[in-house]
C-alpha positions, 0 to 999 in steps of 0.5 A: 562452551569456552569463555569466548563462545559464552561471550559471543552467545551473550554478545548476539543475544542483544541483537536478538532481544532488539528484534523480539522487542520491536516485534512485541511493539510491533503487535502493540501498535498494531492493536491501536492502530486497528482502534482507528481504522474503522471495520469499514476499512478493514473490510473493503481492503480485504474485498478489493484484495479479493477481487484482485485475487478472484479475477487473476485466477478466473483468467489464469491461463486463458489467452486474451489480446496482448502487446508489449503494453498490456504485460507491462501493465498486467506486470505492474499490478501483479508487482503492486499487489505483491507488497500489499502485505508489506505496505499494511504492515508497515503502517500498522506497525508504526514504520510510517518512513517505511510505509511512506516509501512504499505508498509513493513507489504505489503512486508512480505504478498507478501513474505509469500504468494510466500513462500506458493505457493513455499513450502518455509513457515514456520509456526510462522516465518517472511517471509524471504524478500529474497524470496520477488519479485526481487529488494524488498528486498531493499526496505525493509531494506529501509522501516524498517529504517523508521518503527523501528524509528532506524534512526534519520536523517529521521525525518527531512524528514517527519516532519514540522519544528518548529521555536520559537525564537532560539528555532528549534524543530518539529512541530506535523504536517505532512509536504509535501515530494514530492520525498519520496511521489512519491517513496512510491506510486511507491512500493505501485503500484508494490505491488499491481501489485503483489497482482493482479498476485499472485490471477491470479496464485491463481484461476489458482490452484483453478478453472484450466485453466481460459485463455478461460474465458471471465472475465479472459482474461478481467482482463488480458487484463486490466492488460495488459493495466497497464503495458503499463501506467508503462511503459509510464512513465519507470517503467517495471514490467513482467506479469507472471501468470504460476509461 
């Protein structure tokens, strides 16, 4: 190896070092986080994943009613539910800018999808967070301050402090923010919770009156069972699958 290849090698190294360490911090926050969340969040966000999963496959090549209407929903959620990964690592590795940005992209697929089942959609617009499940909206002025960057104060929340002499700036590394974690996993549970009604009143149009079913009313049941973990640990959330 030449003196330059050995410069190189050495060169990149930090680049490599810089990711193994917010990996390792990654795992650090992580832990902490999970000290916050109480097993009842953890538990109903891995049923109502696993009513999604359950119900996609049961339907899984069995034609129902379609339009242009029903698949733009149906793409929705499949497109909501493939980021769940993302989204809950985001918040419980301390990327809170990151999982502010995912959370209110959530908000608008929620939104639109309604606005689809309602006949209030515009084509080429934004979802009006108005027509947002009651009390979201808030949450999405909230979680827009953060995305756009708009408000400097935050940054002091998300990130790590960096002290060199009298020098104060911020570090590049993500720092732990228990509070914030927890109140982005609680919107990231009730977006899902939504998710999952919305594909309940979805195949409800699609296939007809599914609360004879075995595997519906096993999702149901389930999702009965989340709402009693939510409402363990004070937080309501209304199953409704007619409207």
């Amino acid at each position: 190896m030449t003196t330059q290849d050995q410069e190189i090698k050495e060169f990149l190294s930090k680049g490599l070092s810089f990711e193994e360490h917010l990996l390792k911090i990654g795992v650090l926050i992580r832990n902490q986080s999970k000290e916050v969340y109480s097993y009842n969040l953890l538990d109903a966000r891995l049923t109502l994943i696993s009513i999604y999963f359950h119900l996609i496959n049961w339907k899984s090549n069995i034609p129902g009613i379609t339009n242009q209407q029903i698949s733009e929903r149906l793409e929705l959620i499949a497109a909501f539910f493939q980021r769940t990964y993302l989204v809950e690592t985001a918040i419980s590795e301390g990327q809170y800018f990151k999982a502010a940005a995912m959370l209110k992209q959530n908000i608008e697929i929620v939104t639109r999808i309604r606005e689809l089942r309602e006949g209030l959609a515009k084509n080429a617009k934004v979802p009006n967070v108005k027509n947002s499940p009651k009390g979201m909206n808030i949450f999405y002025s909230q979680l827009n301050d953060i995305a756009h960057i708009s408000k400097p104060e935050l940054y002091s929340l998300f990130l790590e402090k960096l002290s060199i002499g009298s020098f104060i700036g911020a570090s590049p590394f993500p720092t732990t923010n228990t509070e914030v974690a927890r109140n982005l996993y609680e919107l990231h549970i009730w977006l899902l919770f939504e998710m999952v009604r919305e594909l309940m009143i979805l195949f409800t149009e699609m296939y007809g009156d599914l609360t004879n079913e075995d595997e519906f009313i096993k999702a149901l049941n389930f999702l009965d069972g989340v709402i009693g973990l939510l409402k363990g640990i004070g937080i309501k959330f209304e199953k409704r699958i007619n409207n």
